[in-house]
N, C-alpha and C positions, 0 to 999 in steps of 0.2 A: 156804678160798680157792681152791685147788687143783678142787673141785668150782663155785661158780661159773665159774672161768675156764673150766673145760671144756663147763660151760651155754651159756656165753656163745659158744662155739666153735660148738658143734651149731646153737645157733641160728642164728649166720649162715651156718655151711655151708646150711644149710637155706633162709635168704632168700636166699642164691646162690642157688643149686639151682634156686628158683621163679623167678628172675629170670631165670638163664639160659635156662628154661624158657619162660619168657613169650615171651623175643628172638625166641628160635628161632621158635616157633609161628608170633609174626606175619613174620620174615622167611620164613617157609612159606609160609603164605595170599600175602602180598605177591608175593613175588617168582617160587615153583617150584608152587604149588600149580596143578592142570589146569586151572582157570578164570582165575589171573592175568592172561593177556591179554584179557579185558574188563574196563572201564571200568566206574568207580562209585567214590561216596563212599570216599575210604580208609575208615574209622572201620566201614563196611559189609561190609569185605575181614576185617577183622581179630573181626569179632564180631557176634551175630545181638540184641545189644544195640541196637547203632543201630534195628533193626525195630521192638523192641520197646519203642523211646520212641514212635514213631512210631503203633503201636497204642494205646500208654498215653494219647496226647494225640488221636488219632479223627483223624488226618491219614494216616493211608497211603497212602489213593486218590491224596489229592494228591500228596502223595513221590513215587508211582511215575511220576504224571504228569510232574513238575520234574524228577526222575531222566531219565528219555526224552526230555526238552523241550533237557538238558543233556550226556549223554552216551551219546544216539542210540540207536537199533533194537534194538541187545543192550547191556543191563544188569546188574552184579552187585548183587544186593544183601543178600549176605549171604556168609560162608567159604565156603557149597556151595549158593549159589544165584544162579540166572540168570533175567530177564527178559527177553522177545519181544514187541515190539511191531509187528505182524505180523498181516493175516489168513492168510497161510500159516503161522505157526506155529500160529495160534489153531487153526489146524486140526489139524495134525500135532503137539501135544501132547496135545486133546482129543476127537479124531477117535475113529474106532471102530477105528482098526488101529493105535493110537500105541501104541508098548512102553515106557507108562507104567502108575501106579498111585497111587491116593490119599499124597499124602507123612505124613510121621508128623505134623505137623499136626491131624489130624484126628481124630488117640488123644485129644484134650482133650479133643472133643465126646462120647467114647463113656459115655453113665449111662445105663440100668443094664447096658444091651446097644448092641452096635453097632446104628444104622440105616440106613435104605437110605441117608442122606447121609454118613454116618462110618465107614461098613465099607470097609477097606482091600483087603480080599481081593478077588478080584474074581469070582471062584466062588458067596460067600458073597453079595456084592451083586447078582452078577444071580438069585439066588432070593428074595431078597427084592423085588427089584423084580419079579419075576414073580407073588409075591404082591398086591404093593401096585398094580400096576399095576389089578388085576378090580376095583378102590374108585376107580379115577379113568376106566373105560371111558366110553364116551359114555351108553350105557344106567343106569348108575351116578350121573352125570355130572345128566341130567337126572331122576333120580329124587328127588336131594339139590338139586335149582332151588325147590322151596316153602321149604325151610331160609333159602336165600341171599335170594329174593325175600322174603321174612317181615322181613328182618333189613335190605334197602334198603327199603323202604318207611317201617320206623321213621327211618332214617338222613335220609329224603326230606321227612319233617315236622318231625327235631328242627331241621333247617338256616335252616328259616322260617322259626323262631320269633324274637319279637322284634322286629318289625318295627311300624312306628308311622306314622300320618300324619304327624307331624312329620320325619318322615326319608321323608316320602313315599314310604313303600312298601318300603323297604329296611331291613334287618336289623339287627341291629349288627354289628360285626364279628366273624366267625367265627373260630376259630383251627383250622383244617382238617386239620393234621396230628393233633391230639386228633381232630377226628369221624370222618378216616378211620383211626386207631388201631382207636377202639371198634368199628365197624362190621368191621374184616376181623375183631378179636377176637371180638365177635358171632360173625360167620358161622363160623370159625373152632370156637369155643365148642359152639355147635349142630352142627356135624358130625361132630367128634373125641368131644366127652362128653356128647351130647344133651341139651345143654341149650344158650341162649344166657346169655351173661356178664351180662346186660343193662348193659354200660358206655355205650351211647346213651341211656339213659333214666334210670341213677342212678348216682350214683361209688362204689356200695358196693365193687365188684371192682376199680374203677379200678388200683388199685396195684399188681395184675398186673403192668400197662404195666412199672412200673420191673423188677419184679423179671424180666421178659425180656429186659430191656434189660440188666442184670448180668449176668446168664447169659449173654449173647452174649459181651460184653465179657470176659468171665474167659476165654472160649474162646477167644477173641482171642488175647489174653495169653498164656495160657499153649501154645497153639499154637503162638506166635511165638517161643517161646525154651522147648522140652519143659521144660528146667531145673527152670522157674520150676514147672512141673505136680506133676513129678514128687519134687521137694524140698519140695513143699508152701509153698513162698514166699508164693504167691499171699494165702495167709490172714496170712500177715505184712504186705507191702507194701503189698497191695489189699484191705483186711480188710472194705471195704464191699462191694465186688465179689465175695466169694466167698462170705461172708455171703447177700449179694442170690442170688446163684445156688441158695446151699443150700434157701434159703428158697422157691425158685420151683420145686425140686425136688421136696418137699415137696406145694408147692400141688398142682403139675400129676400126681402120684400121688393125692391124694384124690379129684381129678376125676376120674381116670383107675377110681380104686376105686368111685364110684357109679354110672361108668356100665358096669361090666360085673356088676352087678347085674342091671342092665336085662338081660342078656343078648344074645340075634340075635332079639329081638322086633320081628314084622312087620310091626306099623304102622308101624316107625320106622328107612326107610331111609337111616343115613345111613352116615359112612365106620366107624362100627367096624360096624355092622350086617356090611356088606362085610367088614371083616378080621377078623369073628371066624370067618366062612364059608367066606371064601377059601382054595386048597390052590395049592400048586405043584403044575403038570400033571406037571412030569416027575417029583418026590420023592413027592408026597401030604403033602408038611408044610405045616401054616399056623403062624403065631406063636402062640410061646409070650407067657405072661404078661409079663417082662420084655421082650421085643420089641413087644409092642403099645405098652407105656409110653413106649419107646423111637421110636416110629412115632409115636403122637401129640405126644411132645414136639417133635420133626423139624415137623411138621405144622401145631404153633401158629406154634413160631418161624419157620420158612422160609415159610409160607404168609399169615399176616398182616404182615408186614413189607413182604413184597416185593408186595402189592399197594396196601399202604398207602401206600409211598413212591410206588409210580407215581401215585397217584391223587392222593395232596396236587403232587407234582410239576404233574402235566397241568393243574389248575388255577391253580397258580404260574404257570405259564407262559402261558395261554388269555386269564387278565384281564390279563397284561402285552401281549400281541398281540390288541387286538381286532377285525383281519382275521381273524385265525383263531377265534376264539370264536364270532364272527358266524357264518364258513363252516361251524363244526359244529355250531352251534344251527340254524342253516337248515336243515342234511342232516336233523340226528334229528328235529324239526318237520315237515317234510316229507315222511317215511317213514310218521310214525305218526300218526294221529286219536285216541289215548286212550292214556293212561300205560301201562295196563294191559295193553297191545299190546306193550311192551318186555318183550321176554326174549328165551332165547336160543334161534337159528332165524334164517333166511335172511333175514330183511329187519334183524336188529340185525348178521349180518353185510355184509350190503351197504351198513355206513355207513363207507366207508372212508373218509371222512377223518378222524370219528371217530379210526380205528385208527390213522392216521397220527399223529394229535396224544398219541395214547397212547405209539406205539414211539418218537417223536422226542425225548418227556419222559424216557422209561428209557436212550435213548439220552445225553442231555446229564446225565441223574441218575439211574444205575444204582444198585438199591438195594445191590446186594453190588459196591461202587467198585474193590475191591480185586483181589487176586491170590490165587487157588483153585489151590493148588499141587500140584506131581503129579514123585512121584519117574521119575528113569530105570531101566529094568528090566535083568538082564542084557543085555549087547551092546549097550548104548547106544542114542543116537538122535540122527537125522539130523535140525535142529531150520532151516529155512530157512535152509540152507546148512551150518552148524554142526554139528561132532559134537559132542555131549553124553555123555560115560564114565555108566555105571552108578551109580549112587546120586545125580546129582548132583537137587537141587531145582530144577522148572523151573515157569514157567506168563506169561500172558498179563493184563495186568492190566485190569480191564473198563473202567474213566473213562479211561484211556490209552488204549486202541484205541478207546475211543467218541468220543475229541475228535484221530486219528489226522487231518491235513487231507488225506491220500492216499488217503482212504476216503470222507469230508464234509469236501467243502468249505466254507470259512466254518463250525469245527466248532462254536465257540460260540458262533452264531447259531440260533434254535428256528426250524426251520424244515420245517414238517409235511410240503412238496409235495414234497420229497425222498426220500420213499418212495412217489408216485404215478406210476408213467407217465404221459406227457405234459403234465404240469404244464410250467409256463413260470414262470422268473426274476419275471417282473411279478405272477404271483399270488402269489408267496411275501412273509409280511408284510414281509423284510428283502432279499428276491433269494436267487436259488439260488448263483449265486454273482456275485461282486464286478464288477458293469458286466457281468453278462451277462442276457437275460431271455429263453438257448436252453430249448429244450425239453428236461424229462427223460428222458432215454430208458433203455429198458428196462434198458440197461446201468449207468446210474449206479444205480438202483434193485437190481441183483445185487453192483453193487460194495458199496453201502451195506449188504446184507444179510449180503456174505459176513465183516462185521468185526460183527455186531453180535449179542453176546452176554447180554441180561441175567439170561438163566433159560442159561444157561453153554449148550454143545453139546454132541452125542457120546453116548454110553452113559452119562454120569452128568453129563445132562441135567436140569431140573425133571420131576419126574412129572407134578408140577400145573399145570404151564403151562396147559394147556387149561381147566382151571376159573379160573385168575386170567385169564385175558382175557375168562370169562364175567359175572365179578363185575367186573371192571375196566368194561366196557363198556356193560355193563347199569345198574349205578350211574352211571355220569355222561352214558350216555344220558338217563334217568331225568330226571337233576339238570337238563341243560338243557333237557329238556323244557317241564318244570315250571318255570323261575325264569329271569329275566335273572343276568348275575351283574357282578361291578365288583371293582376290586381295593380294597379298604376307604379310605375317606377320613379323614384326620388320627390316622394312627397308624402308628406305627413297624415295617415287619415284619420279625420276626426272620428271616426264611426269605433274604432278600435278602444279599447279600455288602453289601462298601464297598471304595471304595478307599485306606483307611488300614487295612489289614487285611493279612494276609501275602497272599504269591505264592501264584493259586489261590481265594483268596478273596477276591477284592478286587473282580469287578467283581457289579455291582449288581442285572444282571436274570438272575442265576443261581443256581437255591435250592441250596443251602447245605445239605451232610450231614455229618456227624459217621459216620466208618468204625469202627464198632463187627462187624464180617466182612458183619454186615446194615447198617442206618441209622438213625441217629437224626435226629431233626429237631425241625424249630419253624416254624409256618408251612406256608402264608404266609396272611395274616389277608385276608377275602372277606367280601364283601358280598351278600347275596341279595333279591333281590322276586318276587313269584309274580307269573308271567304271568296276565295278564286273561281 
C-alpha cells in the first residue's frame, strides 16, 4: 500500500510539475516575452501549433492576410515570430544588407544535400548559386529554348482538341490547371533529366503531379512546427503525406540516375548539361552527386509550380475580364504574322501588356501566398521602425502585401494597366481606381513594384525568374495567338471562390489556392476555338 501511495505521490508531484510548467511558459510568451507587445491570435503567442493547423488545412496565405486585415502592419504569429506587412520591411528583411538568414524552417526541405533554396548558410549558398547561376545565364538560357518550345507547341494542339461543329467551333471545357501542370512538368522534365515527362500527351507519369504536391506539403508541415520533423511525427499524423514525399524522393532520384548516364553530352544542352560543367570561379568546385539531386529536386518543385500557377491564374482572370483578353490578343496578333515568330527576343518582349496581365495574376495569386521566413542574426535588426533581438523569426507575407491597398489600389480588383505608365482609369476593365480615370504615372507603377514580390527579392531571389517569364510568355502569347478563348459554359469552376465560403474565400472572381509553401489548385475550366 505504502508503495502505491508513494506512486501515486510522484505522479502528481510530476503533473504539478508539468502544469506549473505549462503556466509559467505561456505567462512568458504572454506577458514578458521580447515580442509580447505585438498583437496577434493569443493561441499564436502561446504555440507554433496555431501555424501549423493553418498549414495542415492550405489556408496560411489567407491567415496571414485576416491576421493583418485584423491586427495591423506588425504581426505575431507565433512564440518567436513576427510579421511585416510593409514594402520597407520587404526590403529590409530580404534586401542584400538585411542581417538576416534562412530560419530553421527550411532544415525540412534539406534531402539529400542542402540546395541553393534550403541552405542556410549563407557562404554555402552563394557558391552554389554561383554555380547554378552558368545554367540559367542568358546564353544557357537560349540554348535550352528548342526544349521549352518543343514542349508549348505540344501544350498548343493538346488545348484544341475537341472541338465540334455543334459547339461551333469551341472545345469542351478545359481544366487548365491540369494542362498547365503537365506542360511546366514537361518542360521542366526535359531540362533537369533529359527527357520530357510526356504528361501532355498520356497520364502514364501523371501521378508525379500528386506526389510533388506531398512533398511540398510535408515540408510545409514540418517546417512549421521542426517538432513535428524532427520526432518524426509527420509519418504518424500525415502518414499520406510523408508517404507521398518518400515516394517522390525515390522517383526524382531515378530520373536523376538515367540522366547522368547521359553524361555533358553535347548535342544535348540542357540544365545538367550546364551543372555537370559548371565550377565556382572562385573555389573550382562544381556539385557533387548528392547536390545535383538536390538541384534538380529544387528545380522540378520551384520551377513548375510557380509558372504553373501563373499561367492557370492569367487565364482565370483574361476570360473573367474580356477588355483585357481582347487588349492582349490584339497586342500578340499584331506583333506577329506566324506562330512560329513567337519566342524569346525583343518583339515577345515588347508585348507589354501581355506582361502586365501576367505580373497582375501573380500579383492577386502568388504562387508561394505565404511567408518565406528568415531568422534575426547577432545584433539584431531594425525592421520598419522596429527592433527585432537576435533569433527572433521574421518575414513578409506575399498575398498580404500583394493585396496591401497602400500599394494597389482597389487590390482585389485584376487590373493589368496598373503596371503601365500612362494608362488611364477608363482603360482598366474595372478603373484604376474607385471614381478616378487619372492617368498612371510612373510613380504608381514604382510603388506597385516596390511591394511586389512573387519570385521573393534580394540575394535568395528565384535564379529562374528569367526562364519562367520566358515560358510564361511565350506560352500564352502562343495560346492567343492561335485561339479565341471564353470562360467555359454550363459548368461549375472550381478555381472560383463563393460567397458562403470562409473569410478570403468567398468572393467569386478570385482563383482560389490551397497554400501548400508552393499552390495547389483546380481550375479554372476554359474554352478554346482556333482562329480562322
Amino acid at each position: 500500500m505504502a508503495v502505491v501511495v508513494e506512486a501515486t505521490h510522484l505522479l502528481l508531484g510530476a503533473a504539478a510539475a508539468v502544469a506549473l510548467y505549462v503556466v509559467g511558459l505561456v505567462t512568458y510568451r504572454v506577458f514578458f516575452h521580447p515580442l509580447a507587445k505585438y498583437p496577434g491570435p493569443f493561441l499564436a503567442k502561446i504555440t507554433d501549433a496555431y501555424h501549423l493547423y493553418h498549414a495542415w488545412k492550405g489556408d496560411r496565405h489567407l491567415e496571414f492576410w485576416r491576421m493583418h486585415e485584423r491586427y495591423g502592419k506588425v504581426v505575431r504569429f507565433g512564440p518567436n515570430s513576427v510579421s511585416f506587412n510593409s514594402n520597407t520591411a520587404l526590403k529590409e528583411i530580404y534586401g542584400f544588407k538585411a542581417n538576416v538568414r534562412k530560419a530553421e524552417f527550411y532544415d525540412a526541405f534539406v534531402h539529400p544535400a542542402p540546395n541553393t533554396h534550403n541552405s542556410r548558410d549563407k557562404a554555402l549558398h552563394a557558391r552554389k548559386r554561383r554555380v547554378l547561376s552558368q545554367a540559367f545565364s542568358d546564353g544557357a538560357i537560349k540554348e535550352m529554348e528548342r526544349y521549352v518550345l518543343a514542349n508549348i507547341r505540344t501544350f498548343c494542339d493538346q488545348i484544341g482538341l475537341g472541338s465540334s461543329d455543334e459547339r461551333k467551333g469551341w472545345t469542351v471545357p478545359k481544366n487548365m490547371t491540369d494542362w498547365c501542370n503537365y506542360l511546366s512538368m514537361d518542360i521542366l522534365g526535359d531540362l533537369c533529366f533529359g527527357k520530357a515527362f510526356h504528361m501532355l500527351e498520356r497520364p502514364d507519369n501523371r501521378y508525379a503531379l500528386e506526389l510533388v504536391s506531398l512533398a511540398t506539403t510535408r515540408h510545409l508541415i514540418c517546417g512549421t512546427m521542426p517538432l513535428v520533423g524532427k520526432l518524426h511525427l509527420d509519418k504518424i499524423l500525415f502518414r499520406k503525406i510523408a508517404t507521398g514525399r518518400a515516394k517522390y524522393m525515390a522517383y526524382s532520384k531515378s530520373q536523376l540516375t538515367e540522366r547522368t548516364k547521359l553524361g555533358d553530352d553535347t548535342d544535348r544542352r540542357d540544365f545538367f548539361y550546364h551543372l555537370l560543367k559548371a565550377r565556382d570561379p572562385e573555389t573550382g568546385q562544381g556539385f557533387t552527386t548528392p547536390e545535383l539531386w538536390g538541384e534538380s529536386n529544387l528545380l522540378i518543385i520551384a520551377g513548375s509550380d510557380t509558372t504553373s500557377t501563373a499561367m492557370a491564374a492569367t487565364l482565370f482572370y483574361l476570360v473573367r475580364h474580356p477588355a483585357a483578353l481582347e487588349k492582349a490578343s490584339d497586342e500578340v496578333r499584331g506583333k506577329f504574322s506566324d506562330v512560329e515568330e513567337i519566342s524569346q527576343g525583343a518583339t515577345l518582349n515588347s508585348c507589354t501588356y501581355l506582361r502586365a496581365c501576367i505580373d497582375e495574376a501573380m500579383r492577386m495569386s502568388p504562387s508561394v501566398g505565404g511567408i518565406a521566413p528568415r531568422e534575426v542574426l547577432p545584433g539584431g535588426a531594425t525592421i520598419d521602425g522596429e527592433f527585432v533581438p537576435e533569433g527572433v523569426v521574421v518575414g513578409t507575407p506575399h498575398y498580404t502585401i500583394h493585396h496591401n491597398a497602400a500599394y494597389y489600389p482597389r487590390p482585389f480588383a485584376y487590373i493589368p494597366e496598373r503596371w503601365i505608365a500612362g494608362s488611364t482609369g477608363k482603360e482598366a476593365s474595372s478603373g484604376y481606381k474607385e471614381g478616378d480615370s487619372a492617368v498612371v504615372t510612373e510613380q504608381d507603377v514604382a510603388l506597385a513594384q516596390s511591394a511586389f514580390c512573387p519570385f521573393s527579392i534580394g540575394p535568395r531571389g528565384c535564379i529562374g525568374k528569367g526562364l519562367a517569364y520566358v515560358e510564361m510568355m511565350t506560352t500564352l502569347a502562343r495560346t492567343l495567338y492561335l485561339y479565341d478563348l471564353r470562360k467555359a459554359q454550363g459548368c461549375v469552376d472550381p478555381a472560383e471562390g463563393h460567397p458562403s465560403r470562409e473569410w478570403g474565400r468567398h468572393r467569386v472572381d478570385e482563383f482560389q489556392l490551397i497554400d501548400q509553401f508552393t499552390s495547389l489548385k483546380d481550375g479554372p475550366m476554359v474554352e478554346f476555338r482556333r482562329r480562322a
